[in-house]
C-alpha positions in Angstrom: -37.9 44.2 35.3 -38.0 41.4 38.1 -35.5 41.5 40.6 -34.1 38.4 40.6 -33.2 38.2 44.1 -36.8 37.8 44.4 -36.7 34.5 42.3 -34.7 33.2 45.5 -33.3 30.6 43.5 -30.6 29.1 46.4 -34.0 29.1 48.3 -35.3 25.2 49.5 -38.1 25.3 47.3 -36.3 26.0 44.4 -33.8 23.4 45.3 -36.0 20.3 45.3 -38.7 21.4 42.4 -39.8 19.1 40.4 -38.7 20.7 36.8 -41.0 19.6 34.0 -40.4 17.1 31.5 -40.7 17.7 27.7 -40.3 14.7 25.8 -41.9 12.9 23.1 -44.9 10.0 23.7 -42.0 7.2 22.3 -39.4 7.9 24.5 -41.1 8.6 27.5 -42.9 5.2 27.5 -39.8 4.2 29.5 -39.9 6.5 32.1 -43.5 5.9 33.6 -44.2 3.2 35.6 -47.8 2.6 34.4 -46.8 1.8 30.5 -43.2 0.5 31.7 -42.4 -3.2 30.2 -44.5 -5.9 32.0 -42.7 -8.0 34.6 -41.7 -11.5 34.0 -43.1 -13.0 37.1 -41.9 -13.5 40.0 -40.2 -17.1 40.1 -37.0 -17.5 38.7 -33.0 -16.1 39.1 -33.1 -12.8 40.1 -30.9 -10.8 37.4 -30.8 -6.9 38.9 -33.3 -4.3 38.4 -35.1 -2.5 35.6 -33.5 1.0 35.1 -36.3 2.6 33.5 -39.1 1.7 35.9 -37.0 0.5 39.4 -38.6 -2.7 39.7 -36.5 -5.8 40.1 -35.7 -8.1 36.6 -36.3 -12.0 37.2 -36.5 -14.2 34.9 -36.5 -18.0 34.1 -37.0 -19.4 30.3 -38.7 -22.4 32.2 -41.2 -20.4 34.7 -42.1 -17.7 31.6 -42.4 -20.4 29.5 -45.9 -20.3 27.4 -46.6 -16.6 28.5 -44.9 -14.7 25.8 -42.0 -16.5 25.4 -42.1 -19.5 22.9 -38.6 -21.2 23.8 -35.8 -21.1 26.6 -33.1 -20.6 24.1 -31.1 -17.4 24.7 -27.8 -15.3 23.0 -25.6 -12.9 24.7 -23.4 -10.5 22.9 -21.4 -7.2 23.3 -18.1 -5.4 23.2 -15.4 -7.7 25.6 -15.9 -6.7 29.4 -19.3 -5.5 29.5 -20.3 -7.9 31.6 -21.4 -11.3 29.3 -19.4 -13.9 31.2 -20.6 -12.7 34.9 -24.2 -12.4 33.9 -24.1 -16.3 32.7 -21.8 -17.3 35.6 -24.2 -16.2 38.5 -27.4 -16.8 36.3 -26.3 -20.5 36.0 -25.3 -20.9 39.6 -28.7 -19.0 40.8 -30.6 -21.1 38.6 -28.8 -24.6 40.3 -30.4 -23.1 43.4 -33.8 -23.6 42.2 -33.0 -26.8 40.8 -31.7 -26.9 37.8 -28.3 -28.9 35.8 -26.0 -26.9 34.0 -23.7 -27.9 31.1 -21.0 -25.5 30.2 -18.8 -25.7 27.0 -16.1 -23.5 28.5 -13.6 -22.2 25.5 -12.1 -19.1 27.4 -8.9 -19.5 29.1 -7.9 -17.5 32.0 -4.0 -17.8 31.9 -3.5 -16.4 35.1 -5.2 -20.1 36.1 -4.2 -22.1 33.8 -7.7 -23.2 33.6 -11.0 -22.6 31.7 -12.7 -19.4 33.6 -15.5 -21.7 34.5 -13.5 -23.9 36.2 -13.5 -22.7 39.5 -17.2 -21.7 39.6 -17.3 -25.6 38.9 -15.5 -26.6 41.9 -17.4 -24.4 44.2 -20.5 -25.5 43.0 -19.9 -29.2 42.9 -16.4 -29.9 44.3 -15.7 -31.5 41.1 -12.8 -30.6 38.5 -13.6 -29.9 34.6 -13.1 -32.5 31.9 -10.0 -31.2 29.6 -9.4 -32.1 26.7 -5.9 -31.5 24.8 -4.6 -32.3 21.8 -2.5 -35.0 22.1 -4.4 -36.4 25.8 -1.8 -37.1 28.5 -2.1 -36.7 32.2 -5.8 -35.4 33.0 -7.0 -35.7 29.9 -9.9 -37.0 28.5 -11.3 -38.9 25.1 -14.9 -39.5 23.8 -15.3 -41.7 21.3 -17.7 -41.0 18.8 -18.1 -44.7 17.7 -19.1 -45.2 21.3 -22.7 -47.3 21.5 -24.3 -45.0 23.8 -24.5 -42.8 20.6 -27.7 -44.2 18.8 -27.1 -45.7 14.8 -28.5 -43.3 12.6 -27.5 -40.4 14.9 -23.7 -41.8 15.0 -23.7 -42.2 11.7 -24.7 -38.3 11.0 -22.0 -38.0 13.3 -19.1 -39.3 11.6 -20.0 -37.7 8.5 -19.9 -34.4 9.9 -16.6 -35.2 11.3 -15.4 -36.1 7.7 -17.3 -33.0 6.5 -15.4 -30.5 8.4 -11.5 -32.2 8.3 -12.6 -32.3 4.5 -14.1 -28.4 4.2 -17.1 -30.0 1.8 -20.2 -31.8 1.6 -19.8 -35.6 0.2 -21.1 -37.0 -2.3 -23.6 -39.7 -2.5 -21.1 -42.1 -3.3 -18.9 -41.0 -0.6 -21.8 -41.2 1.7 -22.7 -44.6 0.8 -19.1 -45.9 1.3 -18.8 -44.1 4.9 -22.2 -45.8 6.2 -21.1 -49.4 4.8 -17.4 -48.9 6.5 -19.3 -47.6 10.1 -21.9 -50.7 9.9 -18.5 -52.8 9.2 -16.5 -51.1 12.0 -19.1 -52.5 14.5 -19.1 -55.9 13.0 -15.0 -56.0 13.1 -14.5 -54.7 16.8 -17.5 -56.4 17.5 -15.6 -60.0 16.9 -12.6 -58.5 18.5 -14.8 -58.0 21.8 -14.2 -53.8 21.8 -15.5 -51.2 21.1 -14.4 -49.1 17.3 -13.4 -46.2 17.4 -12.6 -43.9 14.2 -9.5 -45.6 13.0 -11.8 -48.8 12.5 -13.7 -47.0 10.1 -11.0 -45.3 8.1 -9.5 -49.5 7.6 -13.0 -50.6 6.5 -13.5 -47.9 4.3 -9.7 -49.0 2.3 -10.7 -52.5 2.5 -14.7 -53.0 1.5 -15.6 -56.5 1.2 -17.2 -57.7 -2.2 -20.4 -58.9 -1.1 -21.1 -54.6 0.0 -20.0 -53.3 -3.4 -22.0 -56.1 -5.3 -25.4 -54.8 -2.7 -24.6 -51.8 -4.6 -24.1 -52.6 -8.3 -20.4 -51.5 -7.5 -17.1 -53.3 -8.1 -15.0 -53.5 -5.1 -12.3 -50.8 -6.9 -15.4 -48.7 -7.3 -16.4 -48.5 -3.9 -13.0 -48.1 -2.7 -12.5 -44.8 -5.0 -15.8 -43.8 -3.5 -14.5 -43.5 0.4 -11.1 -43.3 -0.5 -10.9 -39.7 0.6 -12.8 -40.3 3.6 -10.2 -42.4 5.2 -7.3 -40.3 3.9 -9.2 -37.5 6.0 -10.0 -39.6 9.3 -6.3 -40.9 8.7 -5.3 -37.0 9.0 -7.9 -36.1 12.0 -6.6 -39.7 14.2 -3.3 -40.5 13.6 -2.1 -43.8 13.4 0.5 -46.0 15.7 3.5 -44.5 13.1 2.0 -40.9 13.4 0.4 -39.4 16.3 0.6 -35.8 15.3 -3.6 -35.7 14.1 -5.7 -33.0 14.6 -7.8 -35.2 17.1 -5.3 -37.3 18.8 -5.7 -38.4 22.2 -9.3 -36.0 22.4 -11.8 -38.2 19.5 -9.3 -41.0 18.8 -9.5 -44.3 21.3 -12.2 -45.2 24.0 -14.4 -43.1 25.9 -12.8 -42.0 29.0 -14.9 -39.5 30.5 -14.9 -39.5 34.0 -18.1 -37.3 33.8 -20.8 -37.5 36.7 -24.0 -36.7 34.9 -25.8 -36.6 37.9 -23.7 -33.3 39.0 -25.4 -30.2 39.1 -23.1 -28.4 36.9 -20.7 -30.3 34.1 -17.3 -28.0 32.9 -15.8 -29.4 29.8 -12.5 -27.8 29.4 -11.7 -26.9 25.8 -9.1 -24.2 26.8 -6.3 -26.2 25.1 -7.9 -26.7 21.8 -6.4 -24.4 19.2 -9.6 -21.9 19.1 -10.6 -21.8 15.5 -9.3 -24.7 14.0 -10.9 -28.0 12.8 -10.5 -29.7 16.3 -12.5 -27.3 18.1 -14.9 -27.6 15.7 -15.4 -31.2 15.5 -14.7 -31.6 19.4 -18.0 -29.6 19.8 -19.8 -31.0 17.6 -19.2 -34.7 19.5 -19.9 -33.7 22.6 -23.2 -31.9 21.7 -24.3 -35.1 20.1 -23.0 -37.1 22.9 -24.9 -34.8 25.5 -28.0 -35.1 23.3 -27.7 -38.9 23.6 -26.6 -39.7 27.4 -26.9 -36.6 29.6 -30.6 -35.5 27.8 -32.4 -38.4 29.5 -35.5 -38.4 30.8 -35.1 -37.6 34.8 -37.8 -36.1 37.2 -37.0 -33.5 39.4 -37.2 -35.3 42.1 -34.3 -37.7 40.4 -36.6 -40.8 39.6 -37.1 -42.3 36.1 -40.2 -42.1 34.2 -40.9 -45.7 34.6 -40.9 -45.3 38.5 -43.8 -43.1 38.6 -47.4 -44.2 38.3 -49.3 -43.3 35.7 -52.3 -41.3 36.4 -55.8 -41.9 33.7 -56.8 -38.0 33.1 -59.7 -39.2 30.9 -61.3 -42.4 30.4 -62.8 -41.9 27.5 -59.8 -41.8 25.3 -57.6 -43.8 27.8 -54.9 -40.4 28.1 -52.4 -40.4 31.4 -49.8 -38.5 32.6 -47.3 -39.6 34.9 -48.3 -38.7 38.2 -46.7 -39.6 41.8 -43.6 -41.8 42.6 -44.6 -43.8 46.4 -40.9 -44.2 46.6 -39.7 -41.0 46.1 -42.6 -39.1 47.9 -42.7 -37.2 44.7 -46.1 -35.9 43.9 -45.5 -35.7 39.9 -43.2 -36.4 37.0 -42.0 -33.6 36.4 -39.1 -33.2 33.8 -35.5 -32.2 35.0 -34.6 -28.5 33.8 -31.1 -28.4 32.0 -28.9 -25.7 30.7 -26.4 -25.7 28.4 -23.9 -22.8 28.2 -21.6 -22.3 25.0 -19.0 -19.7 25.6 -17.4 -18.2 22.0 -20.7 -19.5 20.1 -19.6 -18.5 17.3 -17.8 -21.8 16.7 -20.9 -23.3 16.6 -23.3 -20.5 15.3 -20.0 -19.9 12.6 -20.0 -23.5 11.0 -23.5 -24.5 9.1 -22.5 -27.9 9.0 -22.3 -27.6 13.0 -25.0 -25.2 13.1 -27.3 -28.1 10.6 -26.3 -31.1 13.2 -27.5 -28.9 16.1 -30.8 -27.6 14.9 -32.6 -31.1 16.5 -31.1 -29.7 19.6 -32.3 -26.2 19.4 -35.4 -26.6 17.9 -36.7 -29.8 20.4 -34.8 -27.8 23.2 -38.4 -27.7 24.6 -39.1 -31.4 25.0 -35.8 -31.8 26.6 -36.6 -29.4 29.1 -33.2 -27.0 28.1 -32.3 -23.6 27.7 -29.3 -23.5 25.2 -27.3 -20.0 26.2 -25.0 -19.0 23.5 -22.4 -16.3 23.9 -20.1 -14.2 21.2 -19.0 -10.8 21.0 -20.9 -9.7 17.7 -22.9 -11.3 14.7 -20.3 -10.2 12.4 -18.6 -13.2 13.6 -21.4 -15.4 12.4 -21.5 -15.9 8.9 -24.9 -15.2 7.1 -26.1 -19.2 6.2 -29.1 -20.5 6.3 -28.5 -22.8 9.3 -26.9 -19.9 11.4 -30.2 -18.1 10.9 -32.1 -20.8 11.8 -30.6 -20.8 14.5 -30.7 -17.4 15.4 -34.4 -17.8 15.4 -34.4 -20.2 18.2 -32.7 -17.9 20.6 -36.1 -16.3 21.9 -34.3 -14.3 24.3 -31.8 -12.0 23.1 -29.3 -10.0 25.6 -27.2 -7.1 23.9 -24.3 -5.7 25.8 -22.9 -2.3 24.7 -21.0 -2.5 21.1 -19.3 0.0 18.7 -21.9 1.8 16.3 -20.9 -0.3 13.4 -21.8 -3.3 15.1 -24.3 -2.2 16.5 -26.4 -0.6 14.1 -25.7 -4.7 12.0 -27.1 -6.1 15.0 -30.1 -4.6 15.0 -31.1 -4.7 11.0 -30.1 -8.7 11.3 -32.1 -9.2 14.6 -34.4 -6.5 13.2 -34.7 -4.1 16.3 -36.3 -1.0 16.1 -34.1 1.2 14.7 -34.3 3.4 18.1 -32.5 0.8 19.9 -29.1 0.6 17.9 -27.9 4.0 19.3 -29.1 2.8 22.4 -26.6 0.1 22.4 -23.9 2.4 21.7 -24.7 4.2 25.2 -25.3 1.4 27.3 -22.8 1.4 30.5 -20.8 -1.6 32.1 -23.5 -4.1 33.7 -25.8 -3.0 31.3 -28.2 -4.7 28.8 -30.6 -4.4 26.7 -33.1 -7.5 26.9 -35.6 -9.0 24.4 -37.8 -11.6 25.8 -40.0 -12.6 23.3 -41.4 -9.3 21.8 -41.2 -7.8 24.7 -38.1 -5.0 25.2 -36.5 -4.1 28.5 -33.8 -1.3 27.2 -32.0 -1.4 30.7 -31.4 -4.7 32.7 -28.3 -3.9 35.3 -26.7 -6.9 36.1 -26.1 -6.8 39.9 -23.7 -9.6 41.8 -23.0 -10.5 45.6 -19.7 -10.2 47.2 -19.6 -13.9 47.1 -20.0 -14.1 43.5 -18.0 -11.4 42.6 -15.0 -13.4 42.6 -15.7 -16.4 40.9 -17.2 -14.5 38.0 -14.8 -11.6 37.3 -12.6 -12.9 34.2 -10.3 -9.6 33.0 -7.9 -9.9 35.8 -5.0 -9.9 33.9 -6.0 -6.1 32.8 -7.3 -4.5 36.3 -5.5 -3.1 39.1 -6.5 -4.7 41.9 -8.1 -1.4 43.3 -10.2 -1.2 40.8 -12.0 -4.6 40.3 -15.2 -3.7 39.0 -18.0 -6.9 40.1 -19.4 -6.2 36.3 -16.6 -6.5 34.1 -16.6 -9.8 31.7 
């Protein structure tokens, strides 16, 4: 028998040997560099690294754009402090750095602050405090009115009838529908000889008090197309308040005259929803208004070099068919249009993703995200909070980049079968550490994307203060 002193096994050599690998051909596709996930480029916000091959992970919806990846849209999920909310935060402030204007519906309240978590990455950034919204308004607070002109006919009118939609909890009828465009079209006229702007109250009067010559257009009687919106206004009645009852679900936030004190031209916008009871019909609505609001006013056409179209030259690319582009701006010194990048964050998505009727009135925005130059990011906790309708999966399918934090392994073996993973992948999830992601760009699949922060950013994205020792702080947790 060997003597197995003469293995030496405390010996140098034996220390440091390389020990051989047995593994099968799937899972060691990961762990060699040569058939490791392609890189994403090099231009764009630097993420962290790849654990599986070393290199670093960068990445930019706008730069990888037409190279495997179809659309900037993106949705982050996982288990509560993984590390969602600090991968947006310092992906949205890296990507300002290269250029870009962020949105940020910010839903999380840090009550430590009495703020939004956003908010103070917004004042670093900018020097510029959120717009809040609270039930009720008062000091601070602000109103958008969805009546408000800047908010084009038809798309106002698809508008209101959400609003009525969701304070209702059903679709209307056609009837319904018919008697809530001729009260909007009336509102206008009404304010309009007043010299102000309507506002929702104006169309809850109009719809209790048609005019004869609009239910005659419609082969109606005047009772008839009273009965038709009745409903309507009982419900707008409900959301607004009136002067004898200001106890509404939208009071002082969707009720009177715009008020924003908004600086589109900033590079990042906060909107402070904090105070709005999460989960109710105000939240709801409230997102669904500024969405369409931001779709209308902020989405404007704007170069990067913060010129309109119509102030750069256009440039004949060929003469037989008479195309152009726009090419340089003299004034400017800008060589070429080229479109402002956006981003629009949602924290707790699934207020949007949840409701198909909000879901339905955002699909223009998600699925001409790409025209607008925007990435929407949307971020929930897990799908089971999203119910299963056809809108929501619309949706869904827009988000071509998908970033999975680590979950339970009920949630996230429904993950994958609804995203339709591999099947590999869901106990994968299960595993994954603190700072750790799995990312799916396109069709492609990097299994481990650490999330790595500066000391700078570390406190302005750390959000679970209320539950860590301030020995431990960990720059990863959510």
């Amino acid at each position: 028998m060997t003597d197995l002193l003469d293995l030496a096994p405390l010996s140098p050599m034996h220390e440091t040997v390389r020990r051989p690998l047995y593994t099968e051909t799937t899972t060691s596709q990961a762990l060699y560099l040569p058939i490791a996930p392609p890189t994403l480029g090099t231009a764009g916000a630097i993420i962290g690294r790849e654990l599986y091959s070393g290199k670093a992970f960068i990445y930019c919806p706008f730069s990888a754009f037409g190279d495997g990846l179809p659309g900037g849209n993106m949705i982050v999920m996982g288990d509560t402090g993984r590390g969602k909310s600090a991968l947006t935060k310092t992906y949205a402030a890296r990507q300002i750095r290269l250029g870009r204007q962020v949105v940020v519906l910010d839903t999380k309240e840090q009550k430590e602050r009495e703020e939004g978590e956003w908010a103070a990455l917004g004042r670093s950034l900018t020097g510029k405090a959120p717009v809040k919204f609270a039930p009720g308004g008062g000091r601070g607070a602000s109103c958008i009115n969805p009546m408000d002109p800047a908010i084009a006919g038809k798309r106002q009118v698809e508008l209101v009838r959400t609003i009525v939609e969701l304070g209702l909890g059903k679709a209307l009828d056609e009837f319904a529908g018919s008697a809530l465009r001729i009260a909007i079209r009336r509102a206008h006229q009404r304010a309009g000889e007043l010299g102000r702007t309507p506002v929702l109250a104006d169309v809850s009067a109009a719809l209790r008090s048609p005019e004869e010559s609009d239910a005659t257009a419609k082969k109606r009687t005047r009772d008839e197309l009273l009965g038709d919106g009745l409903e309507a206004s009982y419900v707008l009645d409900r959301l607004c308040g009136s002067e004898q009852d200001d106890t509404g679900d939208l009071t002082g936030m969707l009720d009177g005259p715009t008020s924003l004190g908004v600086d589109l031209d900033a590079d990042m916008i906060v909107f402070d929803l904090t105070k709005v009871p999460s989960g109710g019909v105000a939240m709801t609505i409230l997102v669904a208004v500024i969405s369409v609001f931001l779709e209308e006013v902020w989405l404007r056409p704007l170069c990067e070099c913060g010129t309109e179209p119509g102030q750069h030259d256009r440039v004949v690319v060929d003469a037989n068919s008479g195309a152009w582009e726009l090419g340089p701006n003299p004034a400017s010194g800008c060589r070429r249009y080229t479109q402002r990048k956006r981003i629009l964050v949602c924290e707790e998505a699934w207020h949007i993703l949840g409701t198909p009727q909000l879901a339905s009135l955002l699909e223009k925005f998600l699925k001409f995200a790409r025209g607008y130059g925007l990435s929407c990011i949307f971020i929930v906790h897990h799908l089971s909070d999203i119910d299963d309708s056809p809108e929501t999966q619309a949706a869904l399918k827009m988000a071509d980049t998908i970033v999975i934090y680590s979950q339970k392994k009920a949630e996230a073996e429904a993950t994958v079968a609804r995203l339709g993973l591999p099947s590999w992948t869901a106990e994968h999830i299960m595993r994954l550490r603190r700072g750790i992601a799995l990312w799916k760009v396109g069709e492609v699949i990097y299994p481990g994307v650490q999330h790595l922060l500066v000391e700078a950013e570390q406190h302005l994205c750390f959000s679970s203060g209320s539950m860590t020792d301030l020995t431990s702080t960990s720059p990863d947790a959510e």
